[in-house]
ModelCIF file with pLDDT and N, C-alpha, C, O atoms, coordinates in Angstrom:
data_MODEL
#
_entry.id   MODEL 
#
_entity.id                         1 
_entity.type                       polymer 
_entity.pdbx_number_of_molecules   1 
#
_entity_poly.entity_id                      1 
_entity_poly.type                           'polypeptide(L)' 
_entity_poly.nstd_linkage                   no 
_entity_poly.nstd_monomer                   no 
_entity_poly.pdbx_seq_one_letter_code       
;(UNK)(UNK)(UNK)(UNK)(UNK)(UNK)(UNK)(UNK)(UNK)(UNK)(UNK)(UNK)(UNK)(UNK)(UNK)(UNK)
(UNK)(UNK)(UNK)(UNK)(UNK)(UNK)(UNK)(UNK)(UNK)(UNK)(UNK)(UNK)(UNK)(UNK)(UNK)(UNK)
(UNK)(UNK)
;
_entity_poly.pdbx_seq_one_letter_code_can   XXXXXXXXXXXXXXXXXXXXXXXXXXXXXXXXXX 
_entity_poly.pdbx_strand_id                 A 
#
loop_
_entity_poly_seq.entity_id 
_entity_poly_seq.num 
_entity_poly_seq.mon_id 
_entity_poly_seq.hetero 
1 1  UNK n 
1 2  UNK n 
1 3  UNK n 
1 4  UNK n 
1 5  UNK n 
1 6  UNK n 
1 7  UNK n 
1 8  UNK n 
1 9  UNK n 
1 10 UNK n 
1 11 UNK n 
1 12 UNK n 
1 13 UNK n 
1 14 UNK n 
1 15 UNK n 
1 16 UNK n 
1 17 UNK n 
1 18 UNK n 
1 19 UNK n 
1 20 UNK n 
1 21 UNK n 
1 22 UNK n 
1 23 UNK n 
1 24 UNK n 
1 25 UNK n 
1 26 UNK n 
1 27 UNK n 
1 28 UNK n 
1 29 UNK n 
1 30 UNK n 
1 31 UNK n 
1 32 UNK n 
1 33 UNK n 
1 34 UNK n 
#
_struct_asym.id          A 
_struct_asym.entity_id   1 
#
loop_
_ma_qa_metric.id 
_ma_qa_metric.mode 
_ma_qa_metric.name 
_ma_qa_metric.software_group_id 
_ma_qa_metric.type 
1 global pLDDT . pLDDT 
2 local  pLDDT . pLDDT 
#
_ma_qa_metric_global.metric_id      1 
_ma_qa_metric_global.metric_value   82.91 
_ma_qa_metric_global.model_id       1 
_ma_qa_metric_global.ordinal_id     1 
#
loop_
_ma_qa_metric_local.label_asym_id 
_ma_qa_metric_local.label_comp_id 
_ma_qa_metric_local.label_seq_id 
_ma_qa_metric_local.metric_id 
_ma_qa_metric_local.metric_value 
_ma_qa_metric_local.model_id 
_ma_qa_metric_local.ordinal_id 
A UNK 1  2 56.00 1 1  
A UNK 2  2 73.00 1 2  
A UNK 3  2 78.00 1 3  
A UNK 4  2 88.00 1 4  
A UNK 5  2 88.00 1 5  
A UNK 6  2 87.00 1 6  
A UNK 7  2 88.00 1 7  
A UNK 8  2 87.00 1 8  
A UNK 9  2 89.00 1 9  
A UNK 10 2 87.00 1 10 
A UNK 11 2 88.00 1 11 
A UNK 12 2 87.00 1 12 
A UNK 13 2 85.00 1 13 
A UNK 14 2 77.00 1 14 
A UNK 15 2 65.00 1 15 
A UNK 16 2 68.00 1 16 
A UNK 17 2 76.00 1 17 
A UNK 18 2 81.00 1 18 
A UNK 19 2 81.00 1 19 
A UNK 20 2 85.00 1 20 
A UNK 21 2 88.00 1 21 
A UNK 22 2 88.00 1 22 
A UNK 23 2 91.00 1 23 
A UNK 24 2 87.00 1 24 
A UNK 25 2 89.00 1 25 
A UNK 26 2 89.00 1 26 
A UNK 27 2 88.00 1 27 
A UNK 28 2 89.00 1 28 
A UNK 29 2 89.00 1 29 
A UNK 30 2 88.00 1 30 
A UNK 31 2 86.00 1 31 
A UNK 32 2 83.00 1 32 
A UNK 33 2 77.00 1 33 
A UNK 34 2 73.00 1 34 
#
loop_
_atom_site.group_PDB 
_atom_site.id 
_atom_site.type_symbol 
_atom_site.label_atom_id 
_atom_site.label_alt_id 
_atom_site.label_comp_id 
_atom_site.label_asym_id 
_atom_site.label_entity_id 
_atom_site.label_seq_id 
_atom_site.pdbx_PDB_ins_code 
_atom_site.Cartn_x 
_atom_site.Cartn_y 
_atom_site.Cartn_z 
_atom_site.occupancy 
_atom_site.B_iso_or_equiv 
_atom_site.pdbx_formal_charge 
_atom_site.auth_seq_id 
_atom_site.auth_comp_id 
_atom_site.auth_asym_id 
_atom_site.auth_atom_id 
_atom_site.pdbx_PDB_model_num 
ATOM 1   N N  . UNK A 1 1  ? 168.176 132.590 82.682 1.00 56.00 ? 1  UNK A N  1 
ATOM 2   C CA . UNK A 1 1  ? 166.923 131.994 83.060 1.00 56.00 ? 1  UNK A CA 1 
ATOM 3   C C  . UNK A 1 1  ? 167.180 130.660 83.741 1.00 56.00 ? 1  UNK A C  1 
ATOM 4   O O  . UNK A 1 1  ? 168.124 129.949 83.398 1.00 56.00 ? 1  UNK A O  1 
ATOM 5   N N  . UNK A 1 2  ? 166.284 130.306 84.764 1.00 73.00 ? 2  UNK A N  1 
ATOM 6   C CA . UNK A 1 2  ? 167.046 129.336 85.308 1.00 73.00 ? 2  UNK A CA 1 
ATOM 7   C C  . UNK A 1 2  ? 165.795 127.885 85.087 1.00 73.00 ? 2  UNK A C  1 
ATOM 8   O O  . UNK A 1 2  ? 166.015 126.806 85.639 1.00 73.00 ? 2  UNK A O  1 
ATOM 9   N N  . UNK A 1 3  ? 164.744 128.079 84.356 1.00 78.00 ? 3  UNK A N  1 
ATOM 10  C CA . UNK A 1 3  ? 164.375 127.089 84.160 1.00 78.00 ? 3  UNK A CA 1 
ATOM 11  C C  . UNK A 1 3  ? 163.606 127.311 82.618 1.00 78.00 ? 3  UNK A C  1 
ATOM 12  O O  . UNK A 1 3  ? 163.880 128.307 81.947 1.00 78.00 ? 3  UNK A O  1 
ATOM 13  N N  . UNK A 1 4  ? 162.672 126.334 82.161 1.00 88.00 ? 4  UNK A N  1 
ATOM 14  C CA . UNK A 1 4  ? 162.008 127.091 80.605 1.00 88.00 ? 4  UNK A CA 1 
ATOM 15  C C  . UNK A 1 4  ? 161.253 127.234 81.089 1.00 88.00 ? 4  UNK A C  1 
ATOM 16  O O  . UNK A 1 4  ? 160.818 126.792 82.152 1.00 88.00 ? 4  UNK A O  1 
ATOM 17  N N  . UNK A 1 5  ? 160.803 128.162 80.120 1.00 88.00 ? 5  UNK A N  1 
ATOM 18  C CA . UNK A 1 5  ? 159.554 129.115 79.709 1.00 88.00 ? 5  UNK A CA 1 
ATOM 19  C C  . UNK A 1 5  ? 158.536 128.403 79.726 1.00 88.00 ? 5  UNK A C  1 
ATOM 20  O O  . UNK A 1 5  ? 158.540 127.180 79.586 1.00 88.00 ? 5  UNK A O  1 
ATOM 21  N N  . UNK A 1 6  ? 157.192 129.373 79.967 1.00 87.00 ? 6  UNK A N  1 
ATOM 22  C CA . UNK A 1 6  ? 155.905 128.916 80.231 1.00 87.00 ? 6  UNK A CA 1 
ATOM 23  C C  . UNK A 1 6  ? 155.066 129.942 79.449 1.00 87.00 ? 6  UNK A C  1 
ATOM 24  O O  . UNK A 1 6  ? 155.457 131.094 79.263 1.00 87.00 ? 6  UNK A O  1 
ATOM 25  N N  . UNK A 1 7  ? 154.404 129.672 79.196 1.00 88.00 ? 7  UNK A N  1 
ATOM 26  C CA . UNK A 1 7  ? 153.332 130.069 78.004 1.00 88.00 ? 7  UNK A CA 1 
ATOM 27  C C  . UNK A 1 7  ? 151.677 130.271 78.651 1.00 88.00 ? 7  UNK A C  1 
ATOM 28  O O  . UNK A 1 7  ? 150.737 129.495 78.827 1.00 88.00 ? 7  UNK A O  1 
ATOM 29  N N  . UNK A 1 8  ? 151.907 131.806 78.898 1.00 87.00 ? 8  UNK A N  1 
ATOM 30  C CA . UNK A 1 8  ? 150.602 132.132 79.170 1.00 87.00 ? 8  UNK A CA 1 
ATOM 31  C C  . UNK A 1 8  ? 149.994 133.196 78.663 1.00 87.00 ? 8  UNK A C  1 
ATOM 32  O O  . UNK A 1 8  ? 150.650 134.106 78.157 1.00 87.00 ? 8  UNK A O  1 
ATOM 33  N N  . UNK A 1 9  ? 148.563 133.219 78.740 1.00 89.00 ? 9  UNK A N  1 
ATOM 34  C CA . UNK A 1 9  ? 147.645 134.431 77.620 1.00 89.00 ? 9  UNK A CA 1 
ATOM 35  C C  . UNK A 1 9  ? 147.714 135.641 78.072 1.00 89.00 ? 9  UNK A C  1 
ATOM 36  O O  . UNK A 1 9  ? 147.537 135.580 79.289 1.00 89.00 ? 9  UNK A O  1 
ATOM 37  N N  . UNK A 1 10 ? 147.850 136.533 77.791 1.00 87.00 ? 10 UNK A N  1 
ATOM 38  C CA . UNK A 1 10 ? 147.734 138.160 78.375 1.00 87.00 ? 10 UNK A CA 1 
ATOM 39  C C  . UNK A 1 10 ? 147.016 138.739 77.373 1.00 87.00 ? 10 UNK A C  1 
ATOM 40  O O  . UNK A 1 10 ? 147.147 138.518 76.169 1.00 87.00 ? 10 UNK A O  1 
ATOM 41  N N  . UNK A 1 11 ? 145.913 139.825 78.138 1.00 88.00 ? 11 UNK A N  1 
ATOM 42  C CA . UNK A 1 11 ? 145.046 140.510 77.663 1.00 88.00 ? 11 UNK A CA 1 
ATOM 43  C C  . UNK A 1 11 ? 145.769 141.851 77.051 1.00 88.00 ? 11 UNK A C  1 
ATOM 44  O O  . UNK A 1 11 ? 146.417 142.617 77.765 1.00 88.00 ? 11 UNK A O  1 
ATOM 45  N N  . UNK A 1 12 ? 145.530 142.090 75.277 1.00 87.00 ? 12 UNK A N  1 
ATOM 46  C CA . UNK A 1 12 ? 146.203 143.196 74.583 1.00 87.00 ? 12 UNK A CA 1 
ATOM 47  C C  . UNK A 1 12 ? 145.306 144.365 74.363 1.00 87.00 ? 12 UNK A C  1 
ATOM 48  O O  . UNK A 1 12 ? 144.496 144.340 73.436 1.00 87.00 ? 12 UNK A O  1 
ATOM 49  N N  . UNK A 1 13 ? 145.431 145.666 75.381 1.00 85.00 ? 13 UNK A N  1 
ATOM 50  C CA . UNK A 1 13 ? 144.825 146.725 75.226 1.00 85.00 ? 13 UNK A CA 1 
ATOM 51  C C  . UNK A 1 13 ? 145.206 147.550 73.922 1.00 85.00 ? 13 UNK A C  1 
ATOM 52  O O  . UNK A 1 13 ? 144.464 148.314 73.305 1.00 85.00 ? 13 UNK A O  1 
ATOM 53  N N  . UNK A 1 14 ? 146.177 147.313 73.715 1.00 77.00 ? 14 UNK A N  1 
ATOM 54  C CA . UNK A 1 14 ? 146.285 148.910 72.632 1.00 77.00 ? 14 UNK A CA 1 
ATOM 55  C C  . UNK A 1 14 ? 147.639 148.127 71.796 1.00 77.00 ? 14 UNK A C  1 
ATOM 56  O O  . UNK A 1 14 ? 148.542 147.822 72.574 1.00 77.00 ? 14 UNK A O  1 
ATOM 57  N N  . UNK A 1 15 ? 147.862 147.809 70.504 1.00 65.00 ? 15 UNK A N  1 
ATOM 58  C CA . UNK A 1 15 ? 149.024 147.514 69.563 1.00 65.00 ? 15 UNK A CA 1 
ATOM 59  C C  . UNK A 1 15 ? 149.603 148.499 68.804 1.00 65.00 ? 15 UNK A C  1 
ATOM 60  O O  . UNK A 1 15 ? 149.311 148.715 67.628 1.00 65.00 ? 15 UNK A O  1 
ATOM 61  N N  . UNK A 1 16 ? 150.285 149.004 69.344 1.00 68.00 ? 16 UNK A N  1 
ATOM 62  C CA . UNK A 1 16 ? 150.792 150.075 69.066 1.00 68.00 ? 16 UNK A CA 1 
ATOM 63  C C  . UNK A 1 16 ? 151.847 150.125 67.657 1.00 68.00 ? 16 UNK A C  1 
ATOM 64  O O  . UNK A 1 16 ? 151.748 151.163 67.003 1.00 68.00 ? 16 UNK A O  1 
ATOM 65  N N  . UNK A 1 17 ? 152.791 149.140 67.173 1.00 76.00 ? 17 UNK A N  1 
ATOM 66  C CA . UNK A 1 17 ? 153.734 148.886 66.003 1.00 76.00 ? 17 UNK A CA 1 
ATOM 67  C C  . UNK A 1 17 ? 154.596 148.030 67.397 1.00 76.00 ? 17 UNK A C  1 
ATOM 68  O O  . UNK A 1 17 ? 154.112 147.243 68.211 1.00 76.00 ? 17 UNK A O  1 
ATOM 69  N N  . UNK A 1 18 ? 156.045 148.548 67.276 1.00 81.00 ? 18 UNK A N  1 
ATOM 70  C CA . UNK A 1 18 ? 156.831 148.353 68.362 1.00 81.00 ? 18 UNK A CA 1 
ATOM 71  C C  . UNK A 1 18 ? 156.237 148.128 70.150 1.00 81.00 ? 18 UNK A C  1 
ATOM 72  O O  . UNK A 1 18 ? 157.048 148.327 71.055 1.00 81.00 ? 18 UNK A O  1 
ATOM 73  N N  . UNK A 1 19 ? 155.232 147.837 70.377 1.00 81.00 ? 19 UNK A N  1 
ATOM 74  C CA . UNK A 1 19 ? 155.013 148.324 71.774 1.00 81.00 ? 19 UNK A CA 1 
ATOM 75  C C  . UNK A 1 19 ? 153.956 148.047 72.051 1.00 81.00 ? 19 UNK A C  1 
ATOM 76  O O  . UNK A 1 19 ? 153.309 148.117 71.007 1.00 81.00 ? 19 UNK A O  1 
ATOM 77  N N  . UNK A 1 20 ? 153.288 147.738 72.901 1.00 85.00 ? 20 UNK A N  1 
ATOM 78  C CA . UNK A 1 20 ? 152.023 147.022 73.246 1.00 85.00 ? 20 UNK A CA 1 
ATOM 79  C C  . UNK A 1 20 ? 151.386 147.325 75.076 1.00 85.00 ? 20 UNK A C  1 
ATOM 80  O O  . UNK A 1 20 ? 152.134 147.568 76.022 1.00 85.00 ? 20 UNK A O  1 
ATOM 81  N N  . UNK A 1 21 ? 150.033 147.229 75.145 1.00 88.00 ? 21 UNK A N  1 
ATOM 82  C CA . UNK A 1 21 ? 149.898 147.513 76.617 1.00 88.00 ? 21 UNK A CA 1 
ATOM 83  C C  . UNK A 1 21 ? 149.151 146.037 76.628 1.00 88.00 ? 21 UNK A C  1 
ATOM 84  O O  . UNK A 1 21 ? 148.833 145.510 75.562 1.00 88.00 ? 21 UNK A O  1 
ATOM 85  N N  . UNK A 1 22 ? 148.983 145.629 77.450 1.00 88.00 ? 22 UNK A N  1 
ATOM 86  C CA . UNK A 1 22 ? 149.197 144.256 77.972 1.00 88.00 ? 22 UNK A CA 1 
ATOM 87  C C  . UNK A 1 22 ? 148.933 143.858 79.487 1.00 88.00 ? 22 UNK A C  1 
ATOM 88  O O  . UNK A 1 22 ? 149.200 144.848 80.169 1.00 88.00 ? 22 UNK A O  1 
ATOM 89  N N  . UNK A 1 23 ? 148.603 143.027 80.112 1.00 91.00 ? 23 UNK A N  1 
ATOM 90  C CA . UNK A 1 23 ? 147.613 142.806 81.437 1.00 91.00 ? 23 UNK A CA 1 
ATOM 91  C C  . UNK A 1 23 ? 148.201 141.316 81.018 1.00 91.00 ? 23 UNK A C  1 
ATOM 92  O O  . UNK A 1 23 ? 148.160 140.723 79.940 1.00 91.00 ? 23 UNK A O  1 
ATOM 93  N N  . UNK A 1 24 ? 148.775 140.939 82.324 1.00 87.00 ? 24 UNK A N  1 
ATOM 94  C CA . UNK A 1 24 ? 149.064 139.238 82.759 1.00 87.00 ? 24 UNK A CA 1 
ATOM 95  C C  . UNK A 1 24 ? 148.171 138.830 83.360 1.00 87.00 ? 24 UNK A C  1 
ATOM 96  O O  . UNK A 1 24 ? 147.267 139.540 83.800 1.00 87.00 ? 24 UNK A O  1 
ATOM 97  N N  . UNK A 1 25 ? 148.256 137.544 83.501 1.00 89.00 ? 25 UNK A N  1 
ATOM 98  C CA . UNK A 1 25 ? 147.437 136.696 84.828 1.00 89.00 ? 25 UNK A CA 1 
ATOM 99  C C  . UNK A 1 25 ? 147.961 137.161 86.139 1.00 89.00 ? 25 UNK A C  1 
ATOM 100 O O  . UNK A 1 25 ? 149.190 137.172 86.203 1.00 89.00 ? 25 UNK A O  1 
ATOM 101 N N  . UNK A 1 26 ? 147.332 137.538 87.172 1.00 89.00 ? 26 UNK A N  1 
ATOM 102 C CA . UNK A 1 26 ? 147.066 137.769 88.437 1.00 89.00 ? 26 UNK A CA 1 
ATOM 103 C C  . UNK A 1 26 ? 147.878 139.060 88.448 1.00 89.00 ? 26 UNK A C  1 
ATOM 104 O O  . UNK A 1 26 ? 148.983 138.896 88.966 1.00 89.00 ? 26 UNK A O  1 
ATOM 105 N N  . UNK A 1 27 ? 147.659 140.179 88.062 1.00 88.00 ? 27 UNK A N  1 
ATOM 106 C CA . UNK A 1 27 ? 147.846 141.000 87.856 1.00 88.00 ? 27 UNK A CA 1 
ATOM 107 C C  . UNK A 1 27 ? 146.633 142.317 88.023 1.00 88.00 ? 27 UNK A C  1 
ATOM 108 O O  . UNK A 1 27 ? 145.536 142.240 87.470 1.00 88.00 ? 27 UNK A O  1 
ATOM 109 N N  . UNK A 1 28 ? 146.975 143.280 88.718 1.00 89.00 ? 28 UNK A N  1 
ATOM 110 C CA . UNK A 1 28 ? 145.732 143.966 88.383 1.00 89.00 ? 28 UNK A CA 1 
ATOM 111 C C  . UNK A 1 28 ? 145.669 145.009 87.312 1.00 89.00 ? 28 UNK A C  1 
ATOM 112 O O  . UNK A 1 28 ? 144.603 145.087 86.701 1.00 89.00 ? 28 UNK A O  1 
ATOM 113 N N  . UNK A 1 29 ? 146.753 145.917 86.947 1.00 89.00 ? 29 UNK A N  1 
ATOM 114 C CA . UNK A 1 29 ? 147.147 146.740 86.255 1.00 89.00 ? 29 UNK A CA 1 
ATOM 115 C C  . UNK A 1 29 ? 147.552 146.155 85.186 1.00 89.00 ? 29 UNK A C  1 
ATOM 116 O O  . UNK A 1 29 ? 147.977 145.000 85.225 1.00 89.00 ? 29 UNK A O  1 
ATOM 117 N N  . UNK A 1 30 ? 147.481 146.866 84.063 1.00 88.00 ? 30 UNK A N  1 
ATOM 118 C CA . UNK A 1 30 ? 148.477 146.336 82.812 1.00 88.00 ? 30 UNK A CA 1 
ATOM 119 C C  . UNK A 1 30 ? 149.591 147.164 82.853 1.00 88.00 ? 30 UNK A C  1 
ATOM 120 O O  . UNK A 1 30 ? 149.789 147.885 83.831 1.00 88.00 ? 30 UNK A O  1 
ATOM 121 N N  . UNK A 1 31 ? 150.460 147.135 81.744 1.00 86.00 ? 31 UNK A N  1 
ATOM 122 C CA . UNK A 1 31 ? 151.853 147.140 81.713 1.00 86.00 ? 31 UNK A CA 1 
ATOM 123 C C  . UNK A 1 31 ? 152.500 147.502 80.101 1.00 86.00 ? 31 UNK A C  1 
ATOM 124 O O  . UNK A 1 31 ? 151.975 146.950 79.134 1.00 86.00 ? 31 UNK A O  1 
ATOM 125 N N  . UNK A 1 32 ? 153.395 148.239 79.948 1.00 83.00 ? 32 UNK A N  1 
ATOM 126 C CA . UNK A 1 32 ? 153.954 148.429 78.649 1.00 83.00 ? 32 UNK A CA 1 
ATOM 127 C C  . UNK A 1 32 ? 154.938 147.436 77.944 1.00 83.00 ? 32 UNK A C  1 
ATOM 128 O O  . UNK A 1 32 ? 156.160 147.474 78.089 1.00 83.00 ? 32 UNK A O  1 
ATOM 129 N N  . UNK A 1 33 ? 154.512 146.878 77.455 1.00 77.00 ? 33 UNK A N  1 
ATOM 130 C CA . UNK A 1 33 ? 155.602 145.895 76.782 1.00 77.00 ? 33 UNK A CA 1 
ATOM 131 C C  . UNK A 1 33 ? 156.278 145.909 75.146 1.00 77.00 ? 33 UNK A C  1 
ATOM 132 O O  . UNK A 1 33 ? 155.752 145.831 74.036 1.00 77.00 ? 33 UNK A O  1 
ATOM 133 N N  . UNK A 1 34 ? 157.616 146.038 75.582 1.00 73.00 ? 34 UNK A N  1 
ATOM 134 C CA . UNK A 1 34 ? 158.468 146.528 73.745 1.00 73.00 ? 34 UNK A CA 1 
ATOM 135 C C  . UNK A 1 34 ? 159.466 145.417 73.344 1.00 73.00 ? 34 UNK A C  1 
ATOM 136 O O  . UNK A 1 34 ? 160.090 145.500 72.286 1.00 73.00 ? 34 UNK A O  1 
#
């Protein structure tokens, strides 16, 4: 990583245990995140 981290809110569709669907800022689609 070449600089720190930034801390932003993302919208949580579905919490799955392990795994999550998830929507960033400026984004149109959400996304699977594990």
């Amino acid at each position: 990583m070449d600089g720190p981290m930034e801390r932003i809110e993302a919208e949580l569709f579905i919490d799955g245990g392990n795994d999550a669907v998830v929507r960033t800022p400026g984004r149109r689609f959400p996304g699977v995140a594990m």
